[in-house]
Backbone as ProteinMPNN parsed JSONL, in Angstrom:
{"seq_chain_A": "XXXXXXXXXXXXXXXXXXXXXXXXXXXXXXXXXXXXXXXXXXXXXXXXXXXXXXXXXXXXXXXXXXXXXXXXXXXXXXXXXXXXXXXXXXXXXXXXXXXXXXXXXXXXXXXXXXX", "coords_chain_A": {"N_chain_A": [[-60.951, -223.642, 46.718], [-63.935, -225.633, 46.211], [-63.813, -227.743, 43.311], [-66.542, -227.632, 40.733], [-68.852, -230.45, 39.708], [-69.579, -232.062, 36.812], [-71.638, -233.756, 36.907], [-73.313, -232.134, 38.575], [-73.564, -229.643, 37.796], [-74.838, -230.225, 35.966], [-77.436, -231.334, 36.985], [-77.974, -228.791, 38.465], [-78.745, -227.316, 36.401], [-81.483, -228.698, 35.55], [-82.784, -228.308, 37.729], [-83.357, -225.848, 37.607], [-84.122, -225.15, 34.959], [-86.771, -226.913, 36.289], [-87.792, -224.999, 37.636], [-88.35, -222.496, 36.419], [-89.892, -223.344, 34.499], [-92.173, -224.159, 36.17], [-92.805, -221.332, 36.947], [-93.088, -220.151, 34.97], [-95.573, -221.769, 34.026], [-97.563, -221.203, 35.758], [-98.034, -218.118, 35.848], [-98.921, -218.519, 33.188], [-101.356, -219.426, 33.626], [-102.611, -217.616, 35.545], [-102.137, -215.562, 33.783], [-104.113, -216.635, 31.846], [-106.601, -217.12, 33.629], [-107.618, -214.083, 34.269], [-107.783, -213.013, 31.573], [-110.576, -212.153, 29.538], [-111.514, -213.783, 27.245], [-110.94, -214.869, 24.168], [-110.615, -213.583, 20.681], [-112.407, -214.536, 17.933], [-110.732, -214.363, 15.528], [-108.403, -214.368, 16.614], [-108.401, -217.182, 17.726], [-108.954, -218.34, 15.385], [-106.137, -217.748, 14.043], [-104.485, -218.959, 15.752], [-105.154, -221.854, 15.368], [-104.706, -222.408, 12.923], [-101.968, -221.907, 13.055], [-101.015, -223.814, 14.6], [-101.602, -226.243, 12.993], [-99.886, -225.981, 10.938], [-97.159, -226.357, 13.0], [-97.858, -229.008, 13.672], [-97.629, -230.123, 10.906], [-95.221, -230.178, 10.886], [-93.742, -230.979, 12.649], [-94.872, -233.488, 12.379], [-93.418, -234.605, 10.519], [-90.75, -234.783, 11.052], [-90.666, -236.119, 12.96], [-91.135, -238.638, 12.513], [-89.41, -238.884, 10.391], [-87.068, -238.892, 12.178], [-87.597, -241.243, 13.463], [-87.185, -243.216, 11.623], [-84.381, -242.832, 10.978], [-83.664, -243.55, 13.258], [-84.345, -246.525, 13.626], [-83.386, -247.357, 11.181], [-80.415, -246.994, 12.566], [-80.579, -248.444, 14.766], [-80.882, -251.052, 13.973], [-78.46, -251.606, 12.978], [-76.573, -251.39, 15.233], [-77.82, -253.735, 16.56], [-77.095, -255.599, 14.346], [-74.401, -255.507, 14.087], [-73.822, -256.208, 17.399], [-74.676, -258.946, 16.967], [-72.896, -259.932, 15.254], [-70.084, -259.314, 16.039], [-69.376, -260.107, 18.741], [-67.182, -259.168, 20.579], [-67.851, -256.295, 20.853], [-70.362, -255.997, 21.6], [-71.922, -255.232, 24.238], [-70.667, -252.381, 23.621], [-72.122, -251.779, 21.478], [-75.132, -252.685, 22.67], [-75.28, -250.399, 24.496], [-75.346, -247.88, 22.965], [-77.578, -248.794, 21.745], [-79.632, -248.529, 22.905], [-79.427, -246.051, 23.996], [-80.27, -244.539, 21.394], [-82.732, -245.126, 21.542], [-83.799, -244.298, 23.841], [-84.146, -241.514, 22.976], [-85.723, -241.271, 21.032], [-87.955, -242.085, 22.332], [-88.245, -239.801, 23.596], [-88.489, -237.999, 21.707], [-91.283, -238.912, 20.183], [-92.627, -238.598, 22.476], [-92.814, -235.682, 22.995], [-93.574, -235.362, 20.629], [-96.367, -236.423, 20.894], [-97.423, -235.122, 22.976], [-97.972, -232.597, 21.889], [-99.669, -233.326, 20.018], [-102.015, -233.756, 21.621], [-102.502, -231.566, 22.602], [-103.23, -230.008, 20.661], [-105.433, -230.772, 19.896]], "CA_chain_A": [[-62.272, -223.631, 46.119], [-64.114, -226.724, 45.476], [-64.368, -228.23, 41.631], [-67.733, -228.252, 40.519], [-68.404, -231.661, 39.171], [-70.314, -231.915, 35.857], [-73.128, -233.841, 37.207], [-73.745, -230.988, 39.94], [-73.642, -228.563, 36.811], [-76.666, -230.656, 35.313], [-78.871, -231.067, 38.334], [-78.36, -227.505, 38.61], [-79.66, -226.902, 35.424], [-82.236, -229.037, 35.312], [-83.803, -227.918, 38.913], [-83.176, -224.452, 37.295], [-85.214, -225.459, 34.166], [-87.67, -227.16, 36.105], [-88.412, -223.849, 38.782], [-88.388, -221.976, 35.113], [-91.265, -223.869, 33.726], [-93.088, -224.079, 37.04], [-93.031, -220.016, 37.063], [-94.018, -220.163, 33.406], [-97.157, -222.119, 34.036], [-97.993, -220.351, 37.295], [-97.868, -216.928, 35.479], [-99.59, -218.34, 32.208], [-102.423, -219.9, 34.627], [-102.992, -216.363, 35.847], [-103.039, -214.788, 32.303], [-105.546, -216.892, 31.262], [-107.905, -216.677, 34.257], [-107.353, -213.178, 33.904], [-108.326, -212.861, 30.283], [-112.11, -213.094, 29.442], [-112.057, -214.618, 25.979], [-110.262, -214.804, 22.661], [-111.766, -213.085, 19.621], [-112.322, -215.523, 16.855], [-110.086, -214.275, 14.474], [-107.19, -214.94, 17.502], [-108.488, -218.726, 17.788], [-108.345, -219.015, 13.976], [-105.178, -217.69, 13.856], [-103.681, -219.849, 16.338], [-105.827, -222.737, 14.94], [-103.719, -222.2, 11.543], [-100.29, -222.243, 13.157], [-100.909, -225.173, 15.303], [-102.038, -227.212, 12.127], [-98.549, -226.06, 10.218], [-96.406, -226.827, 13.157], [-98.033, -230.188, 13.528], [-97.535, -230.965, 10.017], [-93.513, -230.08, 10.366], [-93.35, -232.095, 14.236], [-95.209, -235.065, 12.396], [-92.404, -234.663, 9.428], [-89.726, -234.83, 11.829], [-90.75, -237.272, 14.217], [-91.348, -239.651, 11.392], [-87.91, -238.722, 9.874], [-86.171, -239.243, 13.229], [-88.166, -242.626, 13.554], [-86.79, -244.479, 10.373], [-83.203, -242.76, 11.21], [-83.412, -244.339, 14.522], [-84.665, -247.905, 13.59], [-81.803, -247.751, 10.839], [-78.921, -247.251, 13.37], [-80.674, -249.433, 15.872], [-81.042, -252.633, 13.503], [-77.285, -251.676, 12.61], [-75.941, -251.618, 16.288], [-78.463, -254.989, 16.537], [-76.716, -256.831, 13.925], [-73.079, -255.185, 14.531], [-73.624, -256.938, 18.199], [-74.796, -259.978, 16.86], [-71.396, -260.354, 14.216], [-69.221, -259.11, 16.707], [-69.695, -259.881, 20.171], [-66.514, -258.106, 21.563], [-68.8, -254.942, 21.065], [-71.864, -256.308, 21.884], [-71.558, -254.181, 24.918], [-71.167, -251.221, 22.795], [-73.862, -251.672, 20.636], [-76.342, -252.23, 22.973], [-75.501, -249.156, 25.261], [-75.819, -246.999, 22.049], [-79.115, -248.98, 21.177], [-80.256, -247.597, 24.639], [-79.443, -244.7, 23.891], [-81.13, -244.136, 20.607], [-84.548, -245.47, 21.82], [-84.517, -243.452, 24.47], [-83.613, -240.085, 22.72], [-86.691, -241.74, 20.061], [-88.993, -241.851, 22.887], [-88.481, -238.234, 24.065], [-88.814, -237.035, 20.562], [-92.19, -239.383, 20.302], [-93.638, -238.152, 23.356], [-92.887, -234.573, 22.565], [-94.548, -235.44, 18.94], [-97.665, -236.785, 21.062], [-97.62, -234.195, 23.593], [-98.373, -231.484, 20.939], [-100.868, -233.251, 19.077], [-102.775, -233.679, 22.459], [-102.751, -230.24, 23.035], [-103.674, -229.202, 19.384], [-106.909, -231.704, 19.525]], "C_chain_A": [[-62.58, -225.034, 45.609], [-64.523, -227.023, 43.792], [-65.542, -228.701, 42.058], [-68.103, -229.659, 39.488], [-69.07, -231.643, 37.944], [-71.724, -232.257, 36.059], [-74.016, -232.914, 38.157], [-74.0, -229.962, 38.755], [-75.047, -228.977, 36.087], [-77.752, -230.578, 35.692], [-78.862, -229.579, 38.35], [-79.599, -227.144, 37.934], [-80.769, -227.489, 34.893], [-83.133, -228.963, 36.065], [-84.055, -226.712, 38.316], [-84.144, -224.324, 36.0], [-87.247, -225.625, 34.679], [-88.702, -225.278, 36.621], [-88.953, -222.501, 37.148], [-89.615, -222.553, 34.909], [-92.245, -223.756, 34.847], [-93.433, -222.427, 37.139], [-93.611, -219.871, 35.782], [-95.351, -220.444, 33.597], [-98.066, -221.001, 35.088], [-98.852, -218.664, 36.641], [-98.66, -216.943, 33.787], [-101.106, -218.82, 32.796], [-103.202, -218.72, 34.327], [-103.618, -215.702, 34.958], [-104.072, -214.936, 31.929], [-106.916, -217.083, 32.474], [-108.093, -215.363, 34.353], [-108.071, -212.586, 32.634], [-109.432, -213.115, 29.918], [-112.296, -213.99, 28.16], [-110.762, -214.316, 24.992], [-111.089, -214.334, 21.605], [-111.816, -214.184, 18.632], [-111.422, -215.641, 15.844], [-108.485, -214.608, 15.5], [-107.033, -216.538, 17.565], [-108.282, -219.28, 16.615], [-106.678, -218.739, 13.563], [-103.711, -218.701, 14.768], [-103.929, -221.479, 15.773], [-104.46, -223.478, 14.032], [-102.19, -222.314, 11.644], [-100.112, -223.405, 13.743], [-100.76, -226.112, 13.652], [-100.28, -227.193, 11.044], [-97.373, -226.61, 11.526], [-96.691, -228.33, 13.877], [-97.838, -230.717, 12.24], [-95.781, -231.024, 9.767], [-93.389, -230.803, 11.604], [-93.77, -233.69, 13.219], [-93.804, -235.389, 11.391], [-90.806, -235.253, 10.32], [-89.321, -235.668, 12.892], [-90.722, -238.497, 13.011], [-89.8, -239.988, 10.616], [-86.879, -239.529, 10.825], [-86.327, -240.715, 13.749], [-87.14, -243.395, 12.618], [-85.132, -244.018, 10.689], [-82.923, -243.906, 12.405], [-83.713, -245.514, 14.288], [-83.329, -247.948, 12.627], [-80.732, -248.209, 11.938], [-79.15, -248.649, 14.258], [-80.272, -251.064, 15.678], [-79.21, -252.563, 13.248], [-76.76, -252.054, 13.488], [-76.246, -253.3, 16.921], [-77.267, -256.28, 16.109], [-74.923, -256.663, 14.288], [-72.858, -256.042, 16.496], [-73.573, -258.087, 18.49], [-73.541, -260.919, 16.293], [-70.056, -260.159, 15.159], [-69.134, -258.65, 18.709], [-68.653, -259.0, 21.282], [-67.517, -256.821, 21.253], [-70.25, -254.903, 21.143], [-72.85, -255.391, 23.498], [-72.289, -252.749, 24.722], [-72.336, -250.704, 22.047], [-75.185, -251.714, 21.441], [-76.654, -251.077, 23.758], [-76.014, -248.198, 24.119], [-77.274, -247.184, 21.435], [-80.049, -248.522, 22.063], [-80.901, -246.643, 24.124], [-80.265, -244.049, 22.594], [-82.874, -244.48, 20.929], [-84.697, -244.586, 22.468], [-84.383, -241.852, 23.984], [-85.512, -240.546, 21.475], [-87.977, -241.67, 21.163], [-89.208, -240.897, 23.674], [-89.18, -237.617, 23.072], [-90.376, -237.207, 20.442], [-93.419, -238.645, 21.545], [-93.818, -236.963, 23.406], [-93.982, -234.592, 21.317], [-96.518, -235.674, 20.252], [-98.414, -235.707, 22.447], [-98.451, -232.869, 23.047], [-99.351, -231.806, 20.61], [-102.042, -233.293, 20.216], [-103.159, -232.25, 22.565], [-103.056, -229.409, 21.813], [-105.045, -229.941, 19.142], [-107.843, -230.858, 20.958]], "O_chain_A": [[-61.847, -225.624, 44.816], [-65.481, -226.492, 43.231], [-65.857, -229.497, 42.942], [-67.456, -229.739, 38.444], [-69.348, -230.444, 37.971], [-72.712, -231.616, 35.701], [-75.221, -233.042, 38.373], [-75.023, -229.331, 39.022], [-76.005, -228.275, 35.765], [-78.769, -230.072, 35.217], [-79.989, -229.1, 38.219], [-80.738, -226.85, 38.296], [-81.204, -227.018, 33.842], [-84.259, -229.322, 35.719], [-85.225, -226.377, 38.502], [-84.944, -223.389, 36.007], [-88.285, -225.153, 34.214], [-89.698, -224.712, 36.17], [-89.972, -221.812, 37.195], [-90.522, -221.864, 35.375], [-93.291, -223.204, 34.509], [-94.601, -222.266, 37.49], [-94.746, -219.404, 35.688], [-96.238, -219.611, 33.408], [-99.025, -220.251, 34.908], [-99.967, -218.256, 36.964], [-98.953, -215.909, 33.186], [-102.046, -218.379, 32.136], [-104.047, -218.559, 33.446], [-104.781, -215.303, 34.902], [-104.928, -214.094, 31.657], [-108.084, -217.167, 32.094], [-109.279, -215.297, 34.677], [-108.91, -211.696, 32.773], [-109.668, -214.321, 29.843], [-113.184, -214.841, 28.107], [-109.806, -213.578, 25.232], [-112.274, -214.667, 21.601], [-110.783, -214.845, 18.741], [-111.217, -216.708, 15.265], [-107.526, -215.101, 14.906], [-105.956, -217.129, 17.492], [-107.679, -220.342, 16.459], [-106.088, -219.521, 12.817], [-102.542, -218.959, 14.479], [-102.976, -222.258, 15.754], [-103.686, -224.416, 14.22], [-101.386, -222.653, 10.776], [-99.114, -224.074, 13.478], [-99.658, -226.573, 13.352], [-99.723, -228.193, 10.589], [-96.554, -227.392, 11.043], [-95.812, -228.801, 14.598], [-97.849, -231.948, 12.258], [-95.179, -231.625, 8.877], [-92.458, -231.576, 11.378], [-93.132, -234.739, 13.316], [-93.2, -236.444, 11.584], [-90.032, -236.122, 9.917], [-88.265, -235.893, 13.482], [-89.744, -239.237, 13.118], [-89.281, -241.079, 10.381], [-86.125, -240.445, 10.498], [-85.427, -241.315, 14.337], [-86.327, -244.178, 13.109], [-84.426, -245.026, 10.646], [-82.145, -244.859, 12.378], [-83.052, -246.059, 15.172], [-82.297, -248.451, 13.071], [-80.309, -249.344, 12.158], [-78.365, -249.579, 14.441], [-79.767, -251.908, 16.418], [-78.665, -253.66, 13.37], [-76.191, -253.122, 13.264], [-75.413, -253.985, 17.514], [-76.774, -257.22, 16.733], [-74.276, -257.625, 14.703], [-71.719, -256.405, 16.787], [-73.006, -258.607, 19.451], [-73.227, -262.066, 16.613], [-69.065, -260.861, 14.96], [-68.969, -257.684, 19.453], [-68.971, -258.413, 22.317], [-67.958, -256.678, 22.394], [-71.062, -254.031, 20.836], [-74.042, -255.109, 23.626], [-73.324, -252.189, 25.081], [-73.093, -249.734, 22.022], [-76.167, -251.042, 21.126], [-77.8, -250.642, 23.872], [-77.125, -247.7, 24.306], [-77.976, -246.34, 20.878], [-81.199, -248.176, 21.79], [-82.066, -246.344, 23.865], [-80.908, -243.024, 22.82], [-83.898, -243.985, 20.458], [-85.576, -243.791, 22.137], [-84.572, -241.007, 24.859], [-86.325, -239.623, 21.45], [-89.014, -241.158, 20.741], [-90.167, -240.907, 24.446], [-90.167, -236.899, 23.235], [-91.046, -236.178, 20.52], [-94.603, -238.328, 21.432], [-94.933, -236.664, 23.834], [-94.997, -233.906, 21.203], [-97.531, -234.984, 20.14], [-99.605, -235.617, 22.743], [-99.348, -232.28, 23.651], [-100.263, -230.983, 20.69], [-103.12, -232.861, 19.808], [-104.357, -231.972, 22.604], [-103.134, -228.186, 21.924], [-105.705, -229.634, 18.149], [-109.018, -231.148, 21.187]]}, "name": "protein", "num_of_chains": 1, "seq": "XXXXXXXXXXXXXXXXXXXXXXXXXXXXXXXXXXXXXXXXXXXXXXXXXXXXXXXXXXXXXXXXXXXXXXXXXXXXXXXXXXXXXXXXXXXXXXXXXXXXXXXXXXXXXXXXXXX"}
């Protein structure tokens, strides 16, 4: 039997995600051409939850911001003082930006879709 490799375990699950979300939309499409309207008291009520979980995404994105510029300026100057890990530091500075500009575009994703 062949070993499955880890990166074959990811692609899986991330073709497997995407075919997931593409059936999601597909099937919420439908609903809503389907559906003639919303009553008002449904639009205010969704209105009202959007507006609370935009005020806990902006909390959190904002949070995760100043965490992430901390470490970053740390790994910054930790590469600058010590160039054997200069290396190190900047793969991990990578890596926090780009985990900062998922979170970011998630944060701006939402508020698009709550305006």
């Amino acid at each position: 039997m062949k070993e499955v490799k880890r990166l074959d375990i990811l692609r899986n699950f991330a073709a497997t995600l995407t075919a997931g979300v593409t059936v999601g939309f597909l099937v919420g499409l439908a609903k809503c051409l389907s559906r003639p309207s919303y009553t008002p008291r449904q639009v205010e009520a969704a209105d009202k939850l959007k507006r609370h979980i935009s005020s806990a995404l902006k909390f959190l994105t904002a949070f995760c911001l100043v965490v992430g510029l901390i470490w970053t300026v740390y790994y910054l100057v930790l590469g600058v003082l010590d160039p054997a890990q200069a290396e190190y530091a900047t793969n991990l500075s990578q890596l926090i930006v780009s985990v900062l500009t998922v979170i970011s575009i998630i944060f701006a994703f939402f508020e698009f879709l709550r305006r």
